[in-house]
LOZAPA-841660 format. One line per 8 residues: their letters; for each residue x, y, z of C-alpha. Coordinates in Angstrom, 2 decimals. Example, Ala and Ser with C-alpha at 12.3 -4.5 7.8 and 13.67 -1.06 7.14 Angstrom:
<atoms>
as = 12.30/-4.50/7.80  13.67/-1.06/7.14
</atoms>
This chain:
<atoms>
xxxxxxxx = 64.03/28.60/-28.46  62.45/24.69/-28.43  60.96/23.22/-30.87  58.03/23.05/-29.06  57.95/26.49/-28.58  58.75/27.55/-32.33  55.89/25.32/-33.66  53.54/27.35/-31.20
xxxxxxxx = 54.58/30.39/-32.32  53.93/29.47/-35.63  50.97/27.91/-35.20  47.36/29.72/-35.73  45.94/28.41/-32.35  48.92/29.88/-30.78  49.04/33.34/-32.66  45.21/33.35/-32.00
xxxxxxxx = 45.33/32.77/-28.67  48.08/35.46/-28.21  46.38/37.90/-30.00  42.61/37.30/-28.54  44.18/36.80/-24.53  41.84/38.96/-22.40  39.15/38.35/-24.48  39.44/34.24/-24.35
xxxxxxxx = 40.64/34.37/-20.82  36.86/36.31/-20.06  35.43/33.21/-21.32  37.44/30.61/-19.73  36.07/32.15/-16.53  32.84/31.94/-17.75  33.00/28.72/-18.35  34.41/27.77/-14.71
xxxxxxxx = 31.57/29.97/-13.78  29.23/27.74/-15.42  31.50/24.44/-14.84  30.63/25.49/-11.10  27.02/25.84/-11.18  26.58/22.89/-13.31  28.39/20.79/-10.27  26.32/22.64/-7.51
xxxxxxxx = 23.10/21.49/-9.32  24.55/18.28/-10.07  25.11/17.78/-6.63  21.51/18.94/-6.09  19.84/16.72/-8.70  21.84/13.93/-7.00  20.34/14.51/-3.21  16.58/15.32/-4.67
xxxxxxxx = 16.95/12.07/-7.28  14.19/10.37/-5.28  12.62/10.18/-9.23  13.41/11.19/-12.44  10.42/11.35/-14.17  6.20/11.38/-13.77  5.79/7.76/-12.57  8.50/8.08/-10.43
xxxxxxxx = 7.49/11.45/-8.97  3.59/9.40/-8.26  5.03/6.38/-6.28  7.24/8.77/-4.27  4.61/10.89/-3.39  2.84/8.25/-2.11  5.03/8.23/0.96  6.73/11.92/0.61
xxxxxxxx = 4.10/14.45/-0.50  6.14/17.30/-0.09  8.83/18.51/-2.72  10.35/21.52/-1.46  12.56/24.31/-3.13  14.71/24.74/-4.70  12.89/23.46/-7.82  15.31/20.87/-9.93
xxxxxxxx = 15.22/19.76/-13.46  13.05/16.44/-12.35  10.50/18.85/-10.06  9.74/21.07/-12.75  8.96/18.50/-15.32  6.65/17.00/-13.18  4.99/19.71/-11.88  5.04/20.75/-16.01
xxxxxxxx = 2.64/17.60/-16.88  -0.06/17.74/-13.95  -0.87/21.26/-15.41  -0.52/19.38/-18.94  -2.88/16.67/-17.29  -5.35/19.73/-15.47  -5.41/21.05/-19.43  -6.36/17.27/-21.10
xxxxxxxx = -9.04/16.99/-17.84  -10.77/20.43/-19.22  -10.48/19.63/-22.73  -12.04/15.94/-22.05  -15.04/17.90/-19.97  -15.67/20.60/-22.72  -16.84/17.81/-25.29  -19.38/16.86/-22.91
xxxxxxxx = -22.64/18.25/-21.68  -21.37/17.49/-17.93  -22.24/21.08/-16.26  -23.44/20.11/-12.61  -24.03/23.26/-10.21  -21.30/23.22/-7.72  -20.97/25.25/-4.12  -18.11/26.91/-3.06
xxxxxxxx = -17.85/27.19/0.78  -16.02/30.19/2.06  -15.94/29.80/6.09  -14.46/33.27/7.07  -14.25/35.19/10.35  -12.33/38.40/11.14  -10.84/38.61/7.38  -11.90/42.13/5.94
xxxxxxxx = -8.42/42.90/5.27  -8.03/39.64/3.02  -10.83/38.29/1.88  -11.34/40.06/-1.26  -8.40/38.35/-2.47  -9.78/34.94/-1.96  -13.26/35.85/-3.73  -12.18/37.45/-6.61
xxxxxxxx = -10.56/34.06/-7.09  -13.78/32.34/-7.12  -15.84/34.82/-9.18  -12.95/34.99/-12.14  -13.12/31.06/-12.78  -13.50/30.02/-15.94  -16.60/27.29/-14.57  -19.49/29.79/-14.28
xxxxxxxx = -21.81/27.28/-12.98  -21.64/27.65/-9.17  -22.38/29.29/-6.06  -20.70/30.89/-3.60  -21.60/30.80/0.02  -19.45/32.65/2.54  -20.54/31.89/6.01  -19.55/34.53/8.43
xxxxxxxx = -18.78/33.60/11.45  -19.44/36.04/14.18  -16.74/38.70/12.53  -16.72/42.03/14.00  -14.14/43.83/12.05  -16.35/45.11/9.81  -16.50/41.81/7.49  -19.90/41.40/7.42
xxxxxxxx = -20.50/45.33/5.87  -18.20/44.60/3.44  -19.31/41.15/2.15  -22.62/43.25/1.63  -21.05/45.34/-0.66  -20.49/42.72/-3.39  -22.93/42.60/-6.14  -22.70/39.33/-7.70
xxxxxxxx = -26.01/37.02/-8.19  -23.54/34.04/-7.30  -23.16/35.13/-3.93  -24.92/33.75/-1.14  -24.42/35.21/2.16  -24.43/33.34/5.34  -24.10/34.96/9.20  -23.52/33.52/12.97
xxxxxxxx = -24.71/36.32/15.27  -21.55/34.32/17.48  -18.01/32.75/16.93  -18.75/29.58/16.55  -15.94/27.77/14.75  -15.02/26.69/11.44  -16.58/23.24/11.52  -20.39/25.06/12.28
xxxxxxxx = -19.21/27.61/9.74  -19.14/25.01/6.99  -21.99/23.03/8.25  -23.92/26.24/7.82  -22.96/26.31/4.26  -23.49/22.36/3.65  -26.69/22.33/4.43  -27.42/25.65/2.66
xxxxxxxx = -25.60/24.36/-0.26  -27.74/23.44/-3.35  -24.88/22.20/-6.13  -24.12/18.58/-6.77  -20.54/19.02/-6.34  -19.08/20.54/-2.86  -15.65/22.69/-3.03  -14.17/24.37/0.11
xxxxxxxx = -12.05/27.50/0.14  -10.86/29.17/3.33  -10.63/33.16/3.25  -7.08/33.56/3.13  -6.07/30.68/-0.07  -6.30/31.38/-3.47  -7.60/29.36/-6.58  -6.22/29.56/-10.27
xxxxxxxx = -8.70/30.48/-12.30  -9.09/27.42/-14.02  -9.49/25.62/-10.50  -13.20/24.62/-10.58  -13.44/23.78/-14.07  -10.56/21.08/-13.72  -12.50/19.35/-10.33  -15.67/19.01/-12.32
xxxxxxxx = -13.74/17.71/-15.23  -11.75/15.56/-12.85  -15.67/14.09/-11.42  -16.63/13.59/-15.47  -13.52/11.48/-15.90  -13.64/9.62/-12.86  -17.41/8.28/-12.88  -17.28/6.89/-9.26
xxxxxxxx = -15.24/9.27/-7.32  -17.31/10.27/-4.15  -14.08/12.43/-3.26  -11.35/14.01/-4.97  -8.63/15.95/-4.09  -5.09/17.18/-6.20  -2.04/18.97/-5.40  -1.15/22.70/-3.92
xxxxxxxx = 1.74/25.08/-3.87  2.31/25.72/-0.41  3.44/29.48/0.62  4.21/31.45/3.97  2.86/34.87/5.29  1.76/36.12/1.51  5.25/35.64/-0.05  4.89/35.72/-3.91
xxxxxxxx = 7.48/32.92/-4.40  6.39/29.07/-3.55  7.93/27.15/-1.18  6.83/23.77/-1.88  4.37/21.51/-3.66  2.07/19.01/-1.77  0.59/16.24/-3.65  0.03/12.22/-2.36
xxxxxxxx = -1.14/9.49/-4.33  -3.99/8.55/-2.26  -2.28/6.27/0.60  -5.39/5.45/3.58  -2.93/4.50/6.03  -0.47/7.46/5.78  -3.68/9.70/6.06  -4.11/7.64/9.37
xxxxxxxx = -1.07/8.69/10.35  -0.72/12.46/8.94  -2.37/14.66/7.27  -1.90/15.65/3.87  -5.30/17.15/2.27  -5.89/20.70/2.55  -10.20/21.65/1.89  -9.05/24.12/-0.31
xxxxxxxx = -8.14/21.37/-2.52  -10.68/18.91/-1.47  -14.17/18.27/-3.26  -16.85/15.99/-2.84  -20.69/14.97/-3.76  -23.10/16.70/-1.58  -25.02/13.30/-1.42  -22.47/11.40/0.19
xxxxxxxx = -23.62/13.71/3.60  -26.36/11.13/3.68  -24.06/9.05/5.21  -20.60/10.89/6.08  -22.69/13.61/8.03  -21.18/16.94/8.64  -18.19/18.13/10.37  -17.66/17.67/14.36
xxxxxxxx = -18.78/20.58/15.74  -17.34/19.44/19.27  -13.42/19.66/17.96  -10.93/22.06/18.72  -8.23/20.91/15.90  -8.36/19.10/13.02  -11.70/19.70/12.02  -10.90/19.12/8.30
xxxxxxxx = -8.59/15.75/8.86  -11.36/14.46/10.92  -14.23/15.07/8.29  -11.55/14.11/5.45  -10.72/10.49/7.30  -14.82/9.50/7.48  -15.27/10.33/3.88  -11.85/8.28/3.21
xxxxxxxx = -13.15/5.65/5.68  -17.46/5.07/3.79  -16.33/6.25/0.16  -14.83/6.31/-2.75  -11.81/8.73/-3.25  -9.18/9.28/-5.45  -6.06/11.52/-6.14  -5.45/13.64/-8.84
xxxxxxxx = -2.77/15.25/-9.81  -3.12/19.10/-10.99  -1.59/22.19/-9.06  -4.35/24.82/-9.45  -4.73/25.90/-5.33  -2.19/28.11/-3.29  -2.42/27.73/0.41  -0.85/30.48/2.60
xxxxxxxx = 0.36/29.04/6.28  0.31/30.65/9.67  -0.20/34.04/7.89  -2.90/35.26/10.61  -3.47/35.71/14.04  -6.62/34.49/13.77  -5.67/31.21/13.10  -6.25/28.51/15.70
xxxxxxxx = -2.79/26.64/14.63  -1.12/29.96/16.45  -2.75/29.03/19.86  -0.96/27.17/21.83  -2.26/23.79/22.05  -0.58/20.45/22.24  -0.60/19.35/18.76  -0.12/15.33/19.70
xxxxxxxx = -2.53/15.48/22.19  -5.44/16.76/19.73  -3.60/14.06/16.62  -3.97/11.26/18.87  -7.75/12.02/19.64  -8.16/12.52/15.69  -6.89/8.94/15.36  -8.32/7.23/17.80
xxxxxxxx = -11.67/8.54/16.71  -11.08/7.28/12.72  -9.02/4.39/13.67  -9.18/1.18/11.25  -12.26/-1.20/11.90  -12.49/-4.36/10.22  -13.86/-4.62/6.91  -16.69/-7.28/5.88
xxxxxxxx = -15.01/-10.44/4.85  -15.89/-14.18/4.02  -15.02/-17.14/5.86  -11.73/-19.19/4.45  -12.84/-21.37/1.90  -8.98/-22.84/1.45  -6.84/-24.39/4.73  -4.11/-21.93/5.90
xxxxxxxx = -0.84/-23.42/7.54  0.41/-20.62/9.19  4.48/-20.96/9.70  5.88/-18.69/12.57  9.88/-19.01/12.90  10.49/-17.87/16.73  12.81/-16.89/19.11  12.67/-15.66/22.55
xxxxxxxx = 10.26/-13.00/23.06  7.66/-13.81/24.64  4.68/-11.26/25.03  4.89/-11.13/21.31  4.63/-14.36/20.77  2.00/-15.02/22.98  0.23/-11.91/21.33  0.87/-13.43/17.77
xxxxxxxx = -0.72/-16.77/18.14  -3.45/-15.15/20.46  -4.47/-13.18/17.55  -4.97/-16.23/15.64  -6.62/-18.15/18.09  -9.68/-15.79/19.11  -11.08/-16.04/15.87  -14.03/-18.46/15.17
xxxxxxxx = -13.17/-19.85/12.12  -9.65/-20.90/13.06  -10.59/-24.45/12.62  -9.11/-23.43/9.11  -5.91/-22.81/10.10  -2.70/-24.57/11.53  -0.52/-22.70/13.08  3.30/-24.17/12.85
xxxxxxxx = 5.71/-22.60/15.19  9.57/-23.58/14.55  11.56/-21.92/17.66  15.10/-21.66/17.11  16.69/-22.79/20.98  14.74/-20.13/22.90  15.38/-20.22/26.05  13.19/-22.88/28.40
xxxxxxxx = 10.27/-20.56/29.26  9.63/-19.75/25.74  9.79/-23.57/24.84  7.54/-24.41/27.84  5.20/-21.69/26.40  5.25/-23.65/23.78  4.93/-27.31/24.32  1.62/-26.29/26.40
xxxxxxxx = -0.25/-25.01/23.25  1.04/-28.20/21.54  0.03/-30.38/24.33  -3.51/-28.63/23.77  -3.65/-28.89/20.08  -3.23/-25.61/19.31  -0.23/-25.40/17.22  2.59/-27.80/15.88
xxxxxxxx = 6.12/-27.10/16.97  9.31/-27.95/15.54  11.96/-27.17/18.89  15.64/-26.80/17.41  18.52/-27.34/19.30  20.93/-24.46/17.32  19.43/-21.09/15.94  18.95/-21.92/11.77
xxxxxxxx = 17.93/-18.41/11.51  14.50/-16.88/9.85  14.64/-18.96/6.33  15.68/-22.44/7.72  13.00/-22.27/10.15  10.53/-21.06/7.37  11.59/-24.38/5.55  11.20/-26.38/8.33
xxxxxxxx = 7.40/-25.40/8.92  6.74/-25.50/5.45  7.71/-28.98/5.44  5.27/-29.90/8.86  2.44/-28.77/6.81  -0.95/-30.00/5.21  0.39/-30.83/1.46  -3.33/-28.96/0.09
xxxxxxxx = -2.61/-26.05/2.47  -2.26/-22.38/1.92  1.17/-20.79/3.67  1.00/-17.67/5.54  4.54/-16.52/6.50  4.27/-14.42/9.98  7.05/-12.76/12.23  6.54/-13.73/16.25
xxxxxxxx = 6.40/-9.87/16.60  3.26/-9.73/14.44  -0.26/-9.53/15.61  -2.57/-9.40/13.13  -5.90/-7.39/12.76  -9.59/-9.37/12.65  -9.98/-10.63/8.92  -6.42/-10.10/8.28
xxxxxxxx = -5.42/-13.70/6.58  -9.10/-14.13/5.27  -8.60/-10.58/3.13  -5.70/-12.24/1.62  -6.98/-15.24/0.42  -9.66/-13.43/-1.03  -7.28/-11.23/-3.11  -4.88/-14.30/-3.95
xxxxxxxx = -8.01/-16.03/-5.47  -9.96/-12.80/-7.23  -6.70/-11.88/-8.54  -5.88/-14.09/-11.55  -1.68/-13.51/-12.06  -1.56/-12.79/-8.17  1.72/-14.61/-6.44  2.14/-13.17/-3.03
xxxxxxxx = -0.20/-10.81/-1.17  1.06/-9.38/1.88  -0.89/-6.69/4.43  -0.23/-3.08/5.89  2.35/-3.54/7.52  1.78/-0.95/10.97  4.39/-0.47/12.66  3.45/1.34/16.22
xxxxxxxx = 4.23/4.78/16.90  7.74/5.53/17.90  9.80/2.59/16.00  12.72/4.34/15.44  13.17/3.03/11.64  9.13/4.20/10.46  10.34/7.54/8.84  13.18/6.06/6.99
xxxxxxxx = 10.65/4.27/5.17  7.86/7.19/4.79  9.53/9.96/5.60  6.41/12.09/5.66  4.98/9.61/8.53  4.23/11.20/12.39  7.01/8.66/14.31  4.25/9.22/17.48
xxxxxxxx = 1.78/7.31/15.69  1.18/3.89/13.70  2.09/3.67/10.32  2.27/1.58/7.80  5.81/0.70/5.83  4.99/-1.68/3.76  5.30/0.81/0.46  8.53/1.96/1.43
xxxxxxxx = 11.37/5.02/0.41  14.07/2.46/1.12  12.34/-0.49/-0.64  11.00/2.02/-3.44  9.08/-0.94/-3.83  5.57/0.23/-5.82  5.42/-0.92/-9.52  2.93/1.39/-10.60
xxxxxxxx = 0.79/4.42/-9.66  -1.87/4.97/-11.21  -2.54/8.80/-12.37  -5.97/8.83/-10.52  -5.17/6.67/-7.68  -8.59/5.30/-5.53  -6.11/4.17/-2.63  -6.72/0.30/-3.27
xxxxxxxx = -4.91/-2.31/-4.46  -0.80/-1.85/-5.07  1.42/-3.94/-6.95  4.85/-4.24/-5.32  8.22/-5.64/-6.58  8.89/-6.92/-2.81  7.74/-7.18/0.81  9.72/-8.10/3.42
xxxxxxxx = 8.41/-11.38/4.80  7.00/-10.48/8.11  3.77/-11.39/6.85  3.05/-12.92/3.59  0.26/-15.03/2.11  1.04/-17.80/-0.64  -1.24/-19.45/-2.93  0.00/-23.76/-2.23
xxxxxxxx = -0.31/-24.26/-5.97  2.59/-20.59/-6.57  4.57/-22.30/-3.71  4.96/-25.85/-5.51  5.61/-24.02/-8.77  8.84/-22.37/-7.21  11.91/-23.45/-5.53  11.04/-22.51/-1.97
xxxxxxxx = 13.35/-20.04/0.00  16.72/-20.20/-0.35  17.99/-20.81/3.10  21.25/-21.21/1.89  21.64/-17.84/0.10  19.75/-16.20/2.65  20.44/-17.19/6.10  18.49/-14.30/7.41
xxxxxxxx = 17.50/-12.14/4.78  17.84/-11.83/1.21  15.48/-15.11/0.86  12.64/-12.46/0.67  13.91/-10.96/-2.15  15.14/-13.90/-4.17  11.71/-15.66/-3.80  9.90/-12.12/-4.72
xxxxxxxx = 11.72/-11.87/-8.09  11.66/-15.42/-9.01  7.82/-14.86/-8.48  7.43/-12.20/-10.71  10.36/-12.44/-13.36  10.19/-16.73/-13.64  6.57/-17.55/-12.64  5.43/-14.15/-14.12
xxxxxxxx = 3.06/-13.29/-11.69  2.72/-10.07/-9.44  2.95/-9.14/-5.76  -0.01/-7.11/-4.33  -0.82/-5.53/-1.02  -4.16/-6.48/0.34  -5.73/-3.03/0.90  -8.13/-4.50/4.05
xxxxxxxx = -5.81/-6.43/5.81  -3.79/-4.95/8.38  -1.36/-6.19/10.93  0.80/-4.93/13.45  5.12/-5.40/13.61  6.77/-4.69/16.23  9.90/-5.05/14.36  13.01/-7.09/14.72
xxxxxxxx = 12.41/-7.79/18.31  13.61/-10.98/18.19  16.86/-9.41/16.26  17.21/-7.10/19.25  17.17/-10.44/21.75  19.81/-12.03/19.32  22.42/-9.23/20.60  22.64/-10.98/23.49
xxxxxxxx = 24.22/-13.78/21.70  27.08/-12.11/19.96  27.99/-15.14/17.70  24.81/-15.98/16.50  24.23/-12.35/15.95  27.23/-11.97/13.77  26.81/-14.86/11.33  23.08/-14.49/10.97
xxxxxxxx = 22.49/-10.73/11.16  25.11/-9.26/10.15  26.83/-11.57/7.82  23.40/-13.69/6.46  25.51/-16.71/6.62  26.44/-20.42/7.67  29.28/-21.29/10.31  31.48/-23.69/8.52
xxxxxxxx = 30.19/-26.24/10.60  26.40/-25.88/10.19  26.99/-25.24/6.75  28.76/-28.43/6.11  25.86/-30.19/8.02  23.52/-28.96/5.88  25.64/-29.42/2.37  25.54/-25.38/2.18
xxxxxxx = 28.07/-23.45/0.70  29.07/-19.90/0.79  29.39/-18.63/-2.75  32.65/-16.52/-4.17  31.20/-13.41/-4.35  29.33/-13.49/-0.29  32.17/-12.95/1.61
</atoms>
């Protein structure tokens, strides 16, 4: 016998191990047991870790509204505090003498089976102050007899002799309706019963919401276990793009039908998005975040989402119909040098400096075009708008790449002038630039504002950056998944004015006075890209002042086309795309270096 194995036999871990075998053995499985599930929900914390906590969970809504199950640590904590905040909302209201009537519109047609479900929802809440008009439309399954049936003094009944949709349905009960506030719930969703008390408290918190709406628990065909919970911080242009607003979640002032109107009786789909995007479009709105309304999906026949229609081809008319129009705006009161670093592509250039040009205060503005050896119908392009005194042009003989060129414009313009960055892909919307100088200048500790930036429907990298986003239709990227980008969301979010940490410089505005405090961009650490980044944090962690997006000025990217036409030129691709650096040669011109740790 060893030593080794004499001391174990003589020690008490060994005799108790021995003696306790089967026993300890039972529990060293256990353990791998648990060793096993902790790694398999390791592995899922790591692939849902898109936040960790509540402020997190609010800026990546704002481009993902959907959290799906399984439910994780992070999800449940969450979804823990927006019932904590629906509970603080109620408490706030029930020190007040806030009790406005409100109607609850029930649209229902062909539902005797489930309807009972939905208004026993409504007549349990713990808000007592409301009415409850169920417009039937047309039924003849014997719905109509049995809404007669209920005996409740908060019930008003409403009848079509005909089918005639949901959107007359609820106009029926709008202009029936006599409470201050306006709630929707279709026939087959479900409120908790603390549903309506929450949306009134959520009006008495928020003095100048026209519009709210809050969060839902999503489930299929009447299953009693959620599948997911939907809630966005208000974001206009994703709404633009997708919808993410159920009614049954959705309340609003009856006045603002003064100027909304009611819902378009002439659709065929989409007759909630529609009326949702006009009151997002004239009025105030706002997010907030409680989870007191179950929607069921696709669990009747009745339904018109089970016809077969082509759901792009009804989108598209959605959007079209509610697409952006310029907002008022002022005149430029401050000289704007625009700088446009350019190569090749020509349509969008043309289309960039042509939406510059058409406007009729573009006396304030010089537009400074650095083109980085296009080829000679690009240049010819051109040196005929310079020959007409449209633009200044700096014509380089070697590519510099984006920052260089930047630099070079920069330098070409008026000393007193405001700089407006802008990609040769971009083509920006009426009242674009004079929406960001009026935020740069209302905005005391502003240091860059930069615009939605919409990227047209079917750019292949638009869902990498909202990942909620329809890739058929425009969208804007500016707040971004892969940039996770916002600063801060606020709880009740009006879908306004964002801070941001960075923007990639397709299109940014700069204040002359921010842009003589700083270093300019550092074409030698950023070739290509990078320069963005490094002039966004010395803005905000040096000069201590904040990046915001403009929430009225819009303009369209077609993204990286000129990056594309580099391809073509595999050299200059290589060192400026994919490696963001200098040649040796160019470098040395220039007195760059490439630092230790860039290689």
């Amino acid at each position: 016998m060893s030593f080794m194995e004499f001391f174990l036999k003589k020690s008490n871990s060994y005799n108790y191990y021995k003696s306790n075998y089967e026993k300890l053995r039972k529990k060293e499985k256990g353990y791998s047991a648990d060793l096993k599930r902790h790694k398999r929900d390791l592995k899922l914390f790591r692939k849902k870790a898109d936040f960790i906590n509540f402020d997190e969970y609010l800026i990546n809504s704002f481009v993902n509204p959907i959290i799906e199950t399984p439910f994780v640590l992070q999800d449940k904590r969450c979804f823990s505090f927006m019932d904590h905040i629906g509970k603080y909302l109620r408490y706030n209201l029930s020190n007040s003498d806030y009790s406005p009537l409100v109607s609850v519109i029930m649209p229902t047609y062909n539902r005797k089976d489930i309807i009972k479900n939905a208004i026993d929802t409504v007549l349990s809440q713990t808000y007592s102050n409301f009415e409850l008009i169920i417009v039937d439309d047309g039924s003849n399954d014997g719905t109509s007899n049995f809404l007669k049936t209920i005996d409740d003094d908060r019930l008003v009944l409403q009848s079509h002799t005909n089918n005639k949709g949901v959107a007359s349905a609820r106009n029926t009960g709008l202009k029936n309706a006599k409470g201050e506030i306006i709630t929707y719930l279709d026939s087959d969703n479900l409120w908790e019963k603390e549903y309506l008390e929450t949306v009134v408290a959520a009006f008495f918190k928020i003095g100048d919401a026209d519009a709210i709406y809050s969060g839902q628990l999503l489930y299929k065909d009447y299953d009693d276990e959620v599948y997911a919970v939907r809630f966005a911080s208000y974001n206009k242009p994703l709404l633009h793009n997708k919808n993410y607003i159920d009614m049954s979640c959705f309340a609003h002032k009856k006045d603002i039908c003064n100027s909304v109107g009611y819902f378009d009786e002439n659709l065929w789909r989409f007759v909630d998005w529609d009326y949702i995007l006009r009151i997002s479009n004239d009025c105030k709105m706002y997010s907030v975040p409680f989870l007191l309304s179950r929607v069921y999906e696709e669990n009747s026949s009745n339904r018109l989402s089970d016809i077969e229609i082509d759901y792009h081809k009804y989108a598209s008319k959605i959007i079209e119909k509610n697409k952006y129009t310029p907002k008022p705006y002022k005149n430029l009161e401050k000289k704007v040098s625009v700088v446009i670093p350019s190569y090749e592509s020509l349509n969008e250039i043309k289309n960039c400096i042509n939406s510059i040009l058409r406007w009729d205060n573009v006396e304030m503005v010089d537009i400074i075009v650095v083109d980085n050896n296009s080829t000679k119908e690009v240049k010819d392009y051109l040196k005929s708008l310079e020959a007409d005194n449209k633009i200044k042009l700096i014509l380089n003989d070697v590519n510099y790449g984006f920052t260089y060129g930047v630099l070079q414009g920069i330098g070409l313009s008026d000393e007193d002038s405001d700089i407006l960055l802008l990609n040769n892909d971009a083509v920006l919307f009426e009242g674009a630039i004079e929406h960001m100088q009026t935020c740069a200048y209302s905005l005391p500790d502003c240091g860059l504002v930069v615009p939605h930036e919409i990227l047209p429907g079917g750019i292949k990298f638009m869902k990498q950056h909202v990942p909620y986003s329809d890739f058929n239709f425009d969208c804007d990227v500016t707040p971004s998944k892969i940039h996770h980008n916002i600063v801060n969301m606020s709880y009740y979010h009006d879908g306004k004015l964002l801070e941001l940490d960075f923007a990639p410089f397709f299109c940014t505005y700069i204040k002359r006075d921010v842009y003589n405090s700083s270093l300019g961009l550092d074409a030698e650490l950023g070739r290509h890209y990078r320069s963005d980044r490094i002039y966004s944090d010395f803005i905000r962690h040096i000069l201590k002042l904040k990046i915001y997006q403009c929430p009225e000025s819009y303009v369209y990217h077609k993204h990286k086309v000129a990056t594309e036409k580099l391809k073509d030129k595999k050299d200059d691709y290589y060192y400026i795309f994919e490696k963001n650096q200098w040649e040796e040669k160019l470098a040395k011109e220039l007195g760059y270096t490439t630092r230790p740790w860039d290689v």
